[in-house]
N, C-alpha and C positions, 0 to 999 in steps of 0.2 A: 637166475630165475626171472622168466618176465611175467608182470602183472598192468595192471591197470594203470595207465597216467591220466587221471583224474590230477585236477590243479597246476598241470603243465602250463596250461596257456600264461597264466602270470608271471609263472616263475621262469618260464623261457623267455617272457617278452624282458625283463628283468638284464637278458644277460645275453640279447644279441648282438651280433658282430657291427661294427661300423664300418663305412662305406670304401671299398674296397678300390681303386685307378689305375690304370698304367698308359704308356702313351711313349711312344717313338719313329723316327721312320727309321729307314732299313739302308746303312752304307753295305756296300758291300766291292770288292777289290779283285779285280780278274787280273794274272799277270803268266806270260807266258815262263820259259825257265831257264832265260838269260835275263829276266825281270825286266823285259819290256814290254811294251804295248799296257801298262798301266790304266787301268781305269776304272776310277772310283764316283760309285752313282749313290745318290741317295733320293729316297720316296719310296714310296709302295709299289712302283711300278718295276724297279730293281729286282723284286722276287723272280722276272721272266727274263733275268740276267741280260748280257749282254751278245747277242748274237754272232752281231757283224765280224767279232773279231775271233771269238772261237774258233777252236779248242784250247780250252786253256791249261795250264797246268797246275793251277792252283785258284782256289776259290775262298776268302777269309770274308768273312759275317761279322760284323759288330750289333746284331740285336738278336734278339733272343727269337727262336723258333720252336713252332709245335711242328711244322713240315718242313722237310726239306722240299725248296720245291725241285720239280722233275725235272726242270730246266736247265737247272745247275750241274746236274749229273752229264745232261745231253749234252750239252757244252764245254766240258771237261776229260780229257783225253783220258783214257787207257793207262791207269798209273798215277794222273794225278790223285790230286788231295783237295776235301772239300773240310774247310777248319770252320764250325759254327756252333755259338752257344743253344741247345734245343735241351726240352722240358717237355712237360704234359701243366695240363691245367690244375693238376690235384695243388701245386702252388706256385710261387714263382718262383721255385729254385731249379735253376739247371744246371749243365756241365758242357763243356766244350766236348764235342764230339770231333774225332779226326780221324773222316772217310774216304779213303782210297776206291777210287772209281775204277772197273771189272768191264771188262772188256762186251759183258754180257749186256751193259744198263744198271746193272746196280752198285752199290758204296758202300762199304762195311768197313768197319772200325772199333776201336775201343773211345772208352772219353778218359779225359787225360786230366782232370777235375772238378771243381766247384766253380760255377758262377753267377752271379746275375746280371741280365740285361733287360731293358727296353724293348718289350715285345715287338714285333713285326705286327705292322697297323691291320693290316689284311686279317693275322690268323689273333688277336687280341679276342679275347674270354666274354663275352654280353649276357652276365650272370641273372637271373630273373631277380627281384627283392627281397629280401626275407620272406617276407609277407607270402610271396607267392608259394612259398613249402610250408611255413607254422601260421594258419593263421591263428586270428585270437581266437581265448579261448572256447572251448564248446562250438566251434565251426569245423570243418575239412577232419583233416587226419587230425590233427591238433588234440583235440581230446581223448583221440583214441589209441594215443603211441604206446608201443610196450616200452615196459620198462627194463630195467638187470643190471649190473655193475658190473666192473672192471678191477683187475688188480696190479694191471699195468702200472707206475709213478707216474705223477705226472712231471719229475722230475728224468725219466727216462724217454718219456714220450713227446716232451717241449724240450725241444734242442737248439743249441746256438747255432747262432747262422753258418751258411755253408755245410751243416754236419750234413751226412749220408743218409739218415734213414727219412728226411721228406722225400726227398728224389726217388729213391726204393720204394719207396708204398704208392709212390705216382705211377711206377712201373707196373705193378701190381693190382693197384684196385682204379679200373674203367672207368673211364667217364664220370670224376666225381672233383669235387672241389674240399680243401679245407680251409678254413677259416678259424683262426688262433683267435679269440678276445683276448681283450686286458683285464687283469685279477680284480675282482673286487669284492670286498668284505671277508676276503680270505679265498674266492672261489677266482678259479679259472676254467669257462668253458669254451670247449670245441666243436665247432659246428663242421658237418659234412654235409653237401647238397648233391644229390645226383642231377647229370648235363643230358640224361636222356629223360629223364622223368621228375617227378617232385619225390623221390626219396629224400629223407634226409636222417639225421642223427644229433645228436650231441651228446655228451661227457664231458659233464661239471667236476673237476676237479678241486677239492678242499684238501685245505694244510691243517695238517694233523690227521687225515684219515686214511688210513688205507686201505679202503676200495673206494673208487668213485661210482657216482650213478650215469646210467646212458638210457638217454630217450630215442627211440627208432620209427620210423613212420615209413609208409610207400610200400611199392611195389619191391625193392633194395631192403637189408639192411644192414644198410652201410659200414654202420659201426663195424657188426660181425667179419664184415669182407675186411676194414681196415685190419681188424685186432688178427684175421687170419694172416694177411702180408706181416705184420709186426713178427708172427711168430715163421715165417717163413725166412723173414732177414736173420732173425737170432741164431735159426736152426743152421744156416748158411753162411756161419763167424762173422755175421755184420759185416757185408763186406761195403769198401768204399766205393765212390765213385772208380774207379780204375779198373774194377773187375767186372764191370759192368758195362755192354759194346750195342751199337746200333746196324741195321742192317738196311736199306732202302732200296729199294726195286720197284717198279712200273706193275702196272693190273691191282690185280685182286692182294698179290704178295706185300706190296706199301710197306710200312712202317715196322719192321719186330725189333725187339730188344732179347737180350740178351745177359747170361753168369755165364763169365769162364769162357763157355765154349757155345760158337755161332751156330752149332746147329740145333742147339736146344733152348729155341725161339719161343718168345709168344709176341701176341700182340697187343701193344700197352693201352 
């Protein structure tokens, strides 16, 4: 049930996240398929691959990606393979994706597990400050968020690294961010911001209780869309990275993800 969040403002300022960084440039390894013609570049300017010597037969990534870029595809033959750690912003967990280039322009694959890298400098995350979604209190939304709990654990919902269900809900709920705090005084909250708007969320999780509280603000609410993906993984035997595949093509088509099977696409 949502009600009033009167006294939010303190008790959110209380228990926000700290400051979040990442930072790399982008090697990346063109080689034809007697593994010659080798060449390994690094900078931001690597995402427009290596022309001259194209078509290549293989394309491997060592930084993390939100896009493949299109260049890579263009550049890579009929058959090949495009091997690159990629994610969405909801955190920094990704998984190596391994996409076989289609005679048509596009690359589809499954991913083949867990990873984390060093973002790609170009597509890195330029999060507004807290500040900028809660302000203090009795200002913006701040004062006015609903409220309602959850009965998710937070012993279910705060997972060790690498596990599958951040990656899965990054799939699933658009243009948003999570942010895990560190516990204190028995509480642990999670912060959600949306990247299209100042939606945002939290769910303070306390030991010993079983249901937590969630504050919602914005145009989004967040939480809801999160807790909807949670129950969509569950309903779908939690599946891992592995059953989960990418698809990339030129125009309007870009980016879908995928369970199981490529043609029951959405876009993440």
């Amino acid at each position: 049930m949502r009600g009033d969040g009167g006294g939010l403002g303190a008790d959110l300022r209380r228990r926000r996240p700290g400051r979040v960084s990442a930072g790399a440039d982008v090697a990346v390894r063109h080689a034809d398929a007697g593994g010659r013609r080798h060449r390994q570049g690094r900078g931001p300017g690597r995402a427009k691959g290596c022309a001259g010597s194209a078509p290549y037969d293989r394309v491997l990534a060592t930084v993390g990606l939100r896009e493949i870029p299109g260049a890579w595809i263009g550049q890579t033959r009929p058959g090949g393979v495009i091997v690159a750690p990629w994610g969405t912003h909801y955190t920094h967990a990704d998984a190596v994706a391994r996409l076989v280039v289609r005679g048509d322009g596009t690359a589809s694959g499954r991913f083949t597990g867990p990873v984390e890298f060093m973002k790609l400098r170009g597509q890195r995350l330029s999060l507004p400050p807290h500040g900028a979604y809660v302000p203090d209190e009795g200002e913006g939304e701040g004062g006015g968020a609903d409220t309602s709990s959850t009965g998710i654990p937070e012993g279910e919902f705060i997972t060790p690294a690498y596990a599958a269900l951040p990656f899965a809900l990054g799939l699933r709920v658009r243009h948003c961010v999570q942010v895990v705090a560190a516990p204190h005084d028995g509480a642990r909250p999670v912060w959600f911001y949306g990247l299209t708007d100042r939606s945002w969320a939290c769910v303070v999780f306390r030991e010993g209780e079983a249901e937590a509280r969630v504050w919602q603000a914005g145009e989004r609410r967040l939480w809801d869309e999160v807790e909807a993906a949670y129950g969509w993984w569950v309903g779908h035997g939690r599946p891992d990275h592995t059953r989960f595949g990418l698809t990339v093509g030129p125009g309007p088509a870009g980016q879908r993800v995928w369970l199981d099977d490529p043609a029951d696409s959405w876009s993440p």
